[in-house]
C-alpha positions, 0 to 999 in steps of 0.5 A, spaced: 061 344 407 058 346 400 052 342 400 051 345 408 052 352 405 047 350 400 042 348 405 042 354 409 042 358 403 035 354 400 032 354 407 034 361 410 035 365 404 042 368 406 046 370 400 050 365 399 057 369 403 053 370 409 051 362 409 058 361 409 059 365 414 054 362 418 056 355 417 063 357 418 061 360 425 058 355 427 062 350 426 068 354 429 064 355 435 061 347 435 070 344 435 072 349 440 066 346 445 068 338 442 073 333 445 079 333 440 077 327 437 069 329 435 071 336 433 077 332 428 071 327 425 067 334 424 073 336 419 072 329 417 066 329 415 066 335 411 072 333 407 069 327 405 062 327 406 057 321 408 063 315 406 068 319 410 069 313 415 066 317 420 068 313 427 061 312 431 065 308 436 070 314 439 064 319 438 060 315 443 065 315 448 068 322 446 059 324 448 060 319 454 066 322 457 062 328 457 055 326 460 058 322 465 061 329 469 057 331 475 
């Protein structure tokens, strides 16, 4: 998540506690909206960066599931 933060704080000029609080923010606000599953591969992937095993294959069918309602 630091490297998010960062990011924001390169990009935005936001001192480094309001990125933060943006990142935080954001992220709360995108696994409230997500499947179960999708929002746990979030949490994965801040932990563990790029190499943490990030499951393409649940993702799509997490994503499928909510195209498909009508």
């Amino acid at each position: 998540m630091e490297e998010l933060i960062n990011l924001v704080v390169a990009k935005t000029g936001l001192s480094e506690s309001h990125a933060r609080l943006a990142v935080e923010t954001v992220l709360s606000f995108l696994k409230s909206k997500l499947p179960a599953p999708l929002a746990s591969q979030i949490d994965g992937l801040l932990a563990g960066g790029a190499s943490s095993g990030l499951d393409l294959g649940s993702i799509g069918g997490a994503l499928g599931g909510l195209f498909d309602k009508k």
